[in-house]
MARSERO-836352 format. One record per atom (N, C-alpha, C): residue in one letter; atom name; x, y, z. Coordinates in nm, 2 decimals. Layout:
- a;CA;X;Y;Z
...
//
This chain:
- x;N;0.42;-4.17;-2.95
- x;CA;0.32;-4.21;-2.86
- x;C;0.25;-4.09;-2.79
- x;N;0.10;-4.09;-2.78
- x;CA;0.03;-3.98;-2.74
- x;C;0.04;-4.00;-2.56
- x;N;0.05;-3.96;-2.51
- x;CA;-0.01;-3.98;-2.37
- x;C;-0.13;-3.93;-2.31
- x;N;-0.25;-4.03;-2.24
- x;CA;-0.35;-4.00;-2.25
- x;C;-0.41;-3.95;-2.04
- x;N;-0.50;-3.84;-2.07
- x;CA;-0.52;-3.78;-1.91
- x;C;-0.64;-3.90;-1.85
- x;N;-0.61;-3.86;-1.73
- x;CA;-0.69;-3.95;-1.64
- x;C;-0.72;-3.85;-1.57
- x;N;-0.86;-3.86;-1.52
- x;CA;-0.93;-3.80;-1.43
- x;C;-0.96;-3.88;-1.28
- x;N;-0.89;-3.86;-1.17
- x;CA;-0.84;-3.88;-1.07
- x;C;-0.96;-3.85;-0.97
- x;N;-1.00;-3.94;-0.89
- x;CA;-1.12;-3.86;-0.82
- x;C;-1.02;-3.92;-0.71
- x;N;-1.01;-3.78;-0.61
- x;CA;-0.93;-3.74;-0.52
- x;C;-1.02;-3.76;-0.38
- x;N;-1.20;-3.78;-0.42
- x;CA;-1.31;-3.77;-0.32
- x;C;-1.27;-3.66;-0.21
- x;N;-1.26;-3.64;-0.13
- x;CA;-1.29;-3.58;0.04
- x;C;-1.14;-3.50;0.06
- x;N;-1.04;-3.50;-0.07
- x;CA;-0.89;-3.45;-0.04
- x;C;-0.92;-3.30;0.02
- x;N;-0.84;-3.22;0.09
- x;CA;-0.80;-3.14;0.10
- x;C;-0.78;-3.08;-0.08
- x;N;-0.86;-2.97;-0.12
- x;CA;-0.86;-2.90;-0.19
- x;C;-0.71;-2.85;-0.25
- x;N;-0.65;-2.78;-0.14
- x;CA;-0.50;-2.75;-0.13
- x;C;-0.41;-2.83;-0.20
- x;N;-0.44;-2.98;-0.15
- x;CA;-0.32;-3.08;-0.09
- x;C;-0.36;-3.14;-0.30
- x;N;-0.42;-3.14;-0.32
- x;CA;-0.52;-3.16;-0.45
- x;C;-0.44;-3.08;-0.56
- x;N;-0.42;-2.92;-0.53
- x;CA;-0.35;-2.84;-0.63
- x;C;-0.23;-2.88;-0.60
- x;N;-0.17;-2.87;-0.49
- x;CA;0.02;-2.91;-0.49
- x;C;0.03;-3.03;-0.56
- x;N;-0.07;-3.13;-0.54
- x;CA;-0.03;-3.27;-0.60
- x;C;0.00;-3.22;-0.77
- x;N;-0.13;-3.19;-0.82
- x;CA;-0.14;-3.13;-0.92
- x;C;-0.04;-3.04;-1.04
- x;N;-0.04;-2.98;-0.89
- x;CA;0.08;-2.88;-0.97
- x;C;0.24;-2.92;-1.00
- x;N;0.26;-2.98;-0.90
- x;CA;0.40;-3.00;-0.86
- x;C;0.39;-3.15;-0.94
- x;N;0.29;-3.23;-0.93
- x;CA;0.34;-3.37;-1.02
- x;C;0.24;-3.40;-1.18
- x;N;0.27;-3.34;-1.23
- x;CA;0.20;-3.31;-1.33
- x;C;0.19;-3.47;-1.40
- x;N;0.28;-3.60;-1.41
- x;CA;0.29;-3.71;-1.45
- x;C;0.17;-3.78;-1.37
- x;N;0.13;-3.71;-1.29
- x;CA;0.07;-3.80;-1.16
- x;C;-0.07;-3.84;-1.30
- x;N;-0.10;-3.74;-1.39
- x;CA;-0.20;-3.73;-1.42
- x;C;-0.17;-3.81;-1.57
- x;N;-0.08;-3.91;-1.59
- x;CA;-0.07;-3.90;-1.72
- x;C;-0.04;-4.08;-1.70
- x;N;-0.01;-4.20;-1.84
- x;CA;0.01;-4.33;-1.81
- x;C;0.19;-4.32;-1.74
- x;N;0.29;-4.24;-1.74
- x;CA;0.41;-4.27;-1.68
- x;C;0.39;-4.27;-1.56
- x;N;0.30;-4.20;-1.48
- x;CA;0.32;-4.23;-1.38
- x;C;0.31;-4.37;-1.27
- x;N;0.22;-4.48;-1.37
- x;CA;0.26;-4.64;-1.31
- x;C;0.39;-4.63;-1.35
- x;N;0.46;-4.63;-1.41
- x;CA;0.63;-4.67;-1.46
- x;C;0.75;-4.61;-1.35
- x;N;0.76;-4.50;-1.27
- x;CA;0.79;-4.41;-1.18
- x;C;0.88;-4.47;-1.10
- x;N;1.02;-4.49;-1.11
- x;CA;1.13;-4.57;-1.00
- x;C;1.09;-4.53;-0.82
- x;N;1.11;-4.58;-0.72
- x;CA;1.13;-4.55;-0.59
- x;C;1.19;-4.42;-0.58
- x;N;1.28;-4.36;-0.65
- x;CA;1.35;-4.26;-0.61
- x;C;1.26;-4.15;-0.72
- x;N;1.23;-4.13;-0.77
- x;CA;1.12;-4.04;-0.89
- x;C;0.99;-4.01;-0.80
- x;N;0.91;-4.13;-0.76
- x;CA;0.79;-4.13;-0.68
- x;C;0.85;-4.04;-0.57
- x;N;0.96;-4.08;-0.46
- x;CA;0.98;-4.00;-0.34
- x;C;1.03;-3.86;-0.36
- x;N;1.10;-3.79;-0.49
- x;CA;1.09;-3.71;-0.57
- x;C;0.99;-3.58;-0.57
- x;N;0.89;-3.67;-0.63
- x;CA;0.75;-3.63;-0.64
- x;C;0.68;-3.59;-0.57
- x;N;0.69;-3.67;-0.40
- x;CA;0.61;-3.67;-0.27
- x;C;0.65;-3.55;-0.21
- x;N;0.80;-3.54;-0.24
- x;CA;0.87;-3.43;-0.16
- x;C;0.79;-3.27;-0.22
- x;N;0.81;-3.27;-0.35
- x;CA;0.76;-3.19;-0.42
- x;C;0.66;-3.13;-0.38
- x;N;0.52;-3.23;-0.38
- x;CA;0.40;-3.20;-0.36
- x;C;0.39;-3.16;-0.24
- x;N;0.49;-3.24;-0.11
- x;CA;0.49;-3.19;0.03
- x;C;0.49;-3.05;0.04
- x;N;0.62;-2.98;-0.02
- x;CA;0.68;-2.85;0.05
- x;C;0.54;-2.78;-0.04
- x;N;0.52;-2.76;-0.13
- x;CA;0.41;-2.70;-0.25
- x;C;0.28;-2.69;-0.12
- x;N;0.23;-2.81;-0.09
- x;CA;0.14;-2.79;0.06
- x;C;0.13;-2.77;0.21
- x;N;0.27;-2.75;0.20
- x;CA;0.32;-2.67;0.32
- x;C;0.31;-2.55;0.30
- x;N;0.32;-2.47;0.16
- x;CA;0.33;-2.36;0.17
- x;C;0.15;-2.28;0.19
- x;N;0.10;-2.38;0.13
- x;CA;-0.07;-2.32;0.12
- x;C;-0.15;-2.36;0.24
- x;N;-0.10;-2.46;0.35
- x;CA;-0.07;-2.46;0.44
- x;C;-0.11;-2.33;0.52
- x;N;0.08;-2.35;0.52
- x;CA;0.07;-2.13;0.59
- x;C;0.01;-2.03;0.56
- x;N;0.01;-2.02;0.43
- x;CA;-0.07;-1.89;0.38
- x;C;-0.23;-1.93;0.41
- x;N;-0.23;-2.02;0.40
- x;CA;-0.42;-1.98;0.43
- x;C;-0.43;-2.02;0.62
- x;N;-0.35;-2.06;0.61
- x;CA;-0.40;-2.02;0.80
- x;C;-0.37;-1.92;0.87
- x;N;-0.23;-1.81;0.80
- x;CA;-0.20;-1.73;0.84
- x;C;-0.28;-1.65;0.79
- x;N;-0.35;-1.62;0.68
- x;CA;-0.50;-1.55;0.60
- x;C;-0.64;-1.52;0.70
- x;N;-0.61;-1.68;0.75
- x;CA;-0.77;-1.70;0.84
- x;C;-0.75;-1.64;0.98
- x;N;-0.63;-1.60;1.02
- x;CA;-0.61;-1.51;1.14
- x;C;-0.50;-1.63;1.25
- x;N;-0.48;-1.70;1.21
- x;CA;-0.42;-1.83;1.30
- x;C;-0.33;-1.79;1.32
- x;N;-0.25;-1.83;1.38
- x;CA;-0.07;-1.80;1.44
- x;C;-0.04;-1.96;1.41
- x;N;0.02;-1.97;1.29
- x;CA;0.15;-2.08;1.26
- x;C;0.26;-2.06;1.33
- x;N;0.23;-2.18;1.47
- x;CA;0.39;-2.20;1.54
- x;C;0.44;-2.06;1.58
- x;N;0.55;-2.00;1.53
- x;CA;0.58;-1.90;1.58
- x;C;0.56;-1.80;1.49
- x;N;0.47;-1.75;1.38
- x;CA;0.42;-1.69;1.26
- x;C;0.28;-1.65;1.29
- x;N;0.26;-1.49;1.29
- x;CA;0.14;-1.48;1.30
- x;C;0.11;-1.33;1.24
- x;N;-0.02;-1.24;1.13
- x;CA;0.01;-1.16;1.06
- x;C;-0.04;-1.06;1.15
- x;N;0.01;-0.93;1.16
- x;CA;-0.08;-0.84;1.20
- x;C;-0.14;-0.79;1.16
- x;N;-0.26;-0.69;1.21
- x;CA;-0.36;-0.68;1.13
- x;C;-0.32;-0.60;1.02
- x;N;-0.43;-0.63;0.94
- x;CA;-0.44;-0.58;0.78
- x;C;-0.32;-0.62;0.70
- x;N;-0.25;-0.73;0.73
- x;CA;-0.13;-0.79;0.70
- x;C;-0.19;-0.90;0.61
- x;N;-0.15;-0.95;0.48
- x;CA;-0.19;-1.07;0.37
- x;C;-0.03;-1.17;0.39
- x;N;-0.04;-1.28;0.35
- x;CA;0.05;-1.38;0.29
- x;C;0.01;-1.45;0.20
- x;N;0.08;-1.43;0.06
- x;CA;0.11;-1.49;-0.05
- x;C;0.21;-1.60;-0.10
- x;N;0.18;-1.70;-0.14
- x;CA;0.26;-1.79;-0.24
- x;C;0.29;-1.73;-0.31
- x;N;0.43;-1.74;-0.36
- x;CA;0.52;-1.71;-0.46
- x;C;0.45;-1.73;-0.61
- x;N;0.41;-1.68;-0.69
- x;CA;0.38;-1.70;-0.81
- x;C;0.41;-1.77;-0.87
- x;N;0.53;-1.82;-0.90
- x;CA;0.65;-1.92;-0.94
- x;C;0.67;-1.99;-0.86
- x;N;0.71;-2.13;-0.92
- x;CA;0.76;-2.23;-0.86
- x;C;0.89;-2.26;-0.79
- x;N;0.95;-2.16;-0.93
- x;CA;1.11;-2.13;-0.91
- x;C;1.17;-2.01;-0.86
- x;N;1.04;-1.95;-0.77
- x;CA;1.10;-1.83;-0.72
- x;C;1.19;-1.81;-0.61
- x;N;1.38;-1.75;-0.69
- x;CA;1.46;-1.75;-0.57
- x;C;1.43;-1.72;-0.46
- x;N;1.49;-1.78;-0.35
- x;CA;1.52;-1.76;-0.22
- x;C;1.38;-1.73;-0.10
- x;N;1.25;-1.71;-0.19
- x;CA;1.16;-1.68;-0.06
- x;C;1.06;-1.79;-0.16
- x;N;0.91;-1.80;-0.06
- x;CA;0.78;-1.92;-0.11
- x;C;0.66;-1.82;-0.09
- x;N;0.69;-1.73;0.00
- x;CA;0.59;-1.65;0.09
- x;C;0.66;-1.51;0.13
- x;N;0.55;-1.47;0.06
- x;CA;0.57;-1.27;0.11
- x;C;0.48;-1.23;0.22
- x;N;0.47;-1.16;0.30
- x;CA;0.40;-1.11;0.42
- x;C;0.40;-0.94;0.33
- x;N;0.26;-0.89;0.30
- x;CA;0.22;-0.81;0.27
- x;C;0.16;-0.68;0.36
- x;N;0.17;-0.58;0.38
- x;CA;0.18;-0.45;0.45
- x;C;-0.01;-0.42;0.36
- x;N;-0.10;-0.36;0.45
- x;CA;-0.24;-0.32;0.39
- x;C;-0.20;-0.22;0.29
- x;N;-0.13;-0.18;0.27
- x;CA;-0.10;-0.06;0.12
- x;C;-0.04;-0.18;0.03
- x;N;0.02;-0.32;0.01
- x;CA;0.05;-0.36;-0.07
- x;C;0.17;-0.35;-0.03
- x;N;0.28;-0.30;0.04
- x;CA;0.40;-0.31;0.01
- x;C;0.47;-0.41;0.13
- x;N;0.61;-0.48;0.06
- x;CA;0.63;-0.60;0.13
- x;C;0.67;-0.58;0.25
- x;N;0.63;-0.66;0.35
- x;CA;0.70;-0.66;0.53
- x;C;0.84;-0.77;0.50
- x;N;0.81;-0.86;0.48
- x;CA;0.88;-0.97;0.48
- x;C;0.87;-1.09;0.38
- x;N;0.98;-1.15;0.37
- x;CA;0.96;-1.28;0.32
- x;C;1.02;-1.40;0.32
- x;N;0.93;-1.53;0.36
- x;CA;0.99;-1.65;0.42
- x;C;0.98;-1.76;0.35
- x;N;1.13;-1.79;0.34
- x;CA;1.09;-1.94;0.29
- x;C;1.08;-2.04;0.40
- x;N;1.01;-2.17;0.30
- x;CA;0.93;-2.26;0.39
- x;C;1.00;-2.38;0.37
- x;N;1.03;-2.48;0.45
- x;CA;1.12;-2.55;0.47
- x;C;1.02;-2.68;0.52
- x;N;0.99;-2.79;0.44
- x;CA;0.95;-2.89;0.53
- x;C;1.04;-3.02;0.50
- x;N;1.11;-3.06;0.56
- x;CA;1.25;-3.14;0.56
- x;C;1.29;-3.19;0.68
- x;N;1.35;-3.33;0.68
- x;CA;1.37;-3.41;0.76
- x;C;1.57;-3.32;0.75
- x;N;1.59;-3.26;0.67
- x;CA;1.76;-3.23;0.64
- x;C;1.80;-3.09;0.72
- x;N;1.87;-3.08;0.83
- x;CA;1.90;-2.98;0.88
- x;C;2.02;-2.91;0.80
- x;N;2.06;-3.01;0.70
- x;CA;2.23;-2.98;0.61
- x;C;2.11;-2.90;0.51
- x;N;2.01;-2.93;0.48
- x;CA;1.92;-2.87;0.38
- x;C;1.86;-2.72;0.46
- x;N;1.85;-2.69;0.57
- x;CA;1.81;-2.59;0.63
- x;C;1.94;-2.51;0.65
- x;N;2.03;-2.56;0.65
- x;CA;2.13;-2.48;0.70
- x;C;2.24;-2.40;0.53
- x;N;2.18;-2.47;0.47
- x;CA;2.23;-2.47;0.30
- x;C;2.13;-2.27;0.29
- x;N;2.01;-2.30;0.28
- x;CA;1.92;-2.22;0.27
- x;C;1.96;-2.12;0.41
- x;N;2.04;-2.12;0.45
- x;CA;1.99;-1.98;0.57
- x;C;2.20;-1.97;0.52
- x;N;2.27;-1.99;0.45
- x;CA;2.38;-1.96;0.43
- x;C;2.38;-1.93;0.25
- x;N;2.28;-1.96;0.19
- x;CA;2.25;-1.89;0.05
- x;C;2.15;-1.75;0.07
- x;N;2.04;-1.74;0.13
- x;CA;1.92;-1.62;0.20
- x;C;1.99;-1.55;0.28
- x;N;2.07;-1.52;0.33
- x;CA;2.10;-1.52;0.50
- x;C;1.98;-1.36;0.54
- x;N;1.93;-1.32;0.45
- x;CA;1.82;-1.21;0.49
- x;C;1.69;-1.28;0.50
- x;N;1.68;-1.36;0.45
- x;CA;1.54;-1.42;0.46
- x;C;1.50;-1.49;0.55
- x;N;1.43;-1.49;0.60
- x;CA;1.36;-1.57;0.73
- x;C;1.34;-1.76;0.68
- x;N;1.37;-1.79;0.78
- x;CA;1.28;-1.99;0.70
- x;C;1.22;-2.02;0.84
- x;N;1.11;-2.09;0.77
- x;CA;1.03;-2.12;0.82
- x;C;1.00;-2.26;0.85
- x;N;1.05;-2.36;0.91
- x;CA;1.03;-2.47;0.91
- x;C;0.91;-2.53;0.94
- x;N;0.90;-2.69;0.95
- x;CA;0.85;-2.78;0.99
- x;C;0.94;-2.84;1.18
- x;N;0.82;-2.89;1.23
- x;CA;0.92;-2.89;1.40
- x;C;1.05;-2.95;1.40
- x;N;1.03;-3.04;1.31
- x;CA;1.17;-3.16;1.34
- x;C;1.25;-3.09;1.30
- x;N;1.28;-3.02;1.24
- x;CA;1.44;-2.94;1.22
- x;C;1.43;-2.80;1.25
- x;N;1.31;-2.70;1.30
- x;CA;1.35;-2.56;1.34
- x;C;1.42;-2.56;1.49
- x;N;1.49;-2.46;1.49
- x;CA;1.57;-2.45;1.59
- x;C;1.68;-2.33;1.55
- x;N;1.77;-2.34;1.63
- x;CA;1.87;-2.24;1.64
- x;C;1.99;-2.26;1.51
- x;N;1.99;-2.21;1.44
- x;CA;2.15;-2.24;1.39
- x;C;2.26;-2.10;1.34
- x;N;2.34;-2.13;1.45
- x;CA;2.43;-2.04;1.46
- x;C;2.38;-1.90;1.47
- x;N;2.36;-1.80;1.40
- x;CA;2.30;-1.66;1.45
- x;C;2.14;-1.68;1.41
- x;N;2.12;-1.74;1.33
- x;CA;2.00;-1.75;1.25
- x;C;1.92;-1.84;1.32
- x;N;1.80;-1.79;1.35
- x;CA;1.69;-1.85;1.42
- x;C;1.59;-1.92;1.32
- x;N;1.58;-2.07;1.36
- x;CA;1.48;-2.08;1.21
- x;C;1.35;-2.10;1.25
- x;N;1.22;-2.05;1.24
- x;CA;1.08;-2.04;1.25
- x;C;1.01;-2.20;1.30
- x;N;0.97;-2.21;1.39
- x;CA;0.90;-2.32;1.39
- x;C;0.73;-2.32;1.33
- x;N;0.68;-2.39;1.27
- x;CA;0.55;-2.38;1.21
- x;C;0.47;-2.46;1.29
- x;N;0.55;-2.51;1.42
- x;CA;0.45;-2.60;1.47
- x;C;0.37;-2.71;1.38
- x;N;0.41;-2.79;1.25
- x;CA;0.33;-2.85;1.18
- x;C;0.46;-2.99;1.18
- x;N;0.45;-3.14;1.16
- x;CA;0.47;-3.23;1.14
- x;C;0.56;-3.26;0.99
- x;N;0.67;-3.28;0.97
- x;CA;0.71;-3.30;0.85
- x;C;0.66;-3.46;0.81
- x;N;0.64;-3.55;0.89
- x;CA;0.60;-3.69;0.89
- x;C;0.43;-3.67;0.88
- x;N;0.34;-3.57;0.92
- x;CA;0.23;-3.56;0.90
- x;C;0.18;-3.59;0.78
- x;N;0.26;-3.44;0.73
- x;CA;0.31;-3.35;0.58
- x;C;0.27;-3.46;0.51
- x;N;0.45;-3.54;0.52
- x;CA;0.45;-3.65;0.45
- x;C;0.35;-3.78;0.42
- x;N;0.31;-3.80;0.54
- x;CA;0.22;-3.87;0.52
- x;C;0.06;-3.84;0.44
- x;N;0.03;-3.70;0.44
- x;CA;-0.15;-3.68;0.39
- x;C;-0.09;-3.68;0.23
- x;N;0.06;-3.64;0.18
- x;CA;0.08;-3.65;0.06
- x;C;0.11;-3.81;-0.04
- x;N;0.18;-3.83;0.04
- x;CA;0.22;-3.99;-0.01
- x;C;0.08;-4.08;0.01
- x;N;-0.01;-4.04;0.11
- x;CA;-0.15;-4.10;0.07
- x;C;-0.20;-4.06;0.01
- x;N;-0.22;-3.98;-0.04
- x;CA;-0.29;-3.92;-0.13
- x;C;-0.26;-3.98;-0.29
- x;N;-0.14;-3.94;-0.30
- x;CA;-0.09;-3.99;-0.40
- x;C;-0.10;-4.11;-0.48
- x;N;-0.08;-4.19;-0.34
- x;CA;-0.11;-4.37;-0.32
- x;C;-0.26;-4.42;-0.38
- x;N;-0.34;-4.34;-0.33
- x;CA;-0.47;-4.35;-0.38
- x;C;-0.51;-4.30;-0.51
- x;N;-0.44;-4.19;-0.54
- x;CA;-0.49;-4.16;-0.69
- x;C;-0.42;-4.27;-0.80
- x;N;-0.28;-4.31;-0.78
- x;CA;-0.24;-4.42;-0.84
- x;C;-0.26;-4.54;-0.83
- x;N;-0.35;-4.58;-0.74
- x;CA;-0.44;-4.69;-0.74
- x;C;-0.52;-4.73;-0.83
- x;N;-0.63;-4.57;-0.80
- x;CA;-0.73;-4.51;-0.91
- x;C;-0.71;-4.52;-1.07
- x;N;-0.62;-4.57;-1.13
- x;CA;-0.53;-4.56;-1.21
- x;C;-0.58;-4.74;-1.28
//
């Protein structure tokens, strides 16, 4: 059996929120994704979440903004990870000659066992959360991004909802 693409008009989306979906749910675009159990779809949502969380930060931290407690100094860049599956960091903070300052993973999660997993696998890496879970844990300070994980959640799973409508 062939599986055949659909062209999805996303109208007025956030551009960003459009490539995470994209990227991260590649079924979104294909006939399985009517078929998709409760646990697959929330799967999916999560996916696309943290994926636009990350571009998110980088492009606000780009435009000069101070994310929560994150902000670049001048002649400073931040990059997404090239990979999807790139260990332990999402985002590099780049030095104006190109070489790295830092690098943070980005965390947008309702799971502080999931925050706290990641800062005892990294322990050099910075994370960066979403509000509902940054905070203190044990020596490690985790980043607040000042951004909504229920927000998050919500511009993706609508999003979603709509294109599989469209469908």
């Amino acid at each position: 059996a062939t599986k055949w693409q659909v062209d999805f008009d996303f109208g007025d989306l956030d551009p960003r929120l459009q490539k995470a979906i994209t990227e991260t749910v590649p079924s979104l675009q294909e006939n399985d994704w009517l078929f998709l159990d409760d646990e697959t779809r929330l799967g999916a949502i999560n996916a696309a979440k943290g994926k636009y969380f990350e571009y998110l930060v980088v492009d606000r931290l780009n435009a000069g903004e101070q994310v929560g407690d994150v902000a670049l100094a001048t002649g400073q860049t931040a990059m997404v990870a090239e990979s999807m599956n790139q260990p332990g960091w999402d985002v590099r903070i780049l030095q104006p000659d190109g070489s790295v300052d830092q690098y943070l993973q980005l965390k947008a999660t309702e799971s502080a066992g999931y925050i706290q997993e990641t800062l005892q696998r990294y322990p050099d890496i910075q994370v960066l959360a979403n509000e509902e879970v940054a905070g203190a844990y044990g020596e490690h300070v985790v980043l607040n991004s000042a951004m909504s994980e229920e927000d998050l959640r919500a511009e993706v799973a609508g999003a979603i909802e709509t294109a599989d409508h469209s469908v």
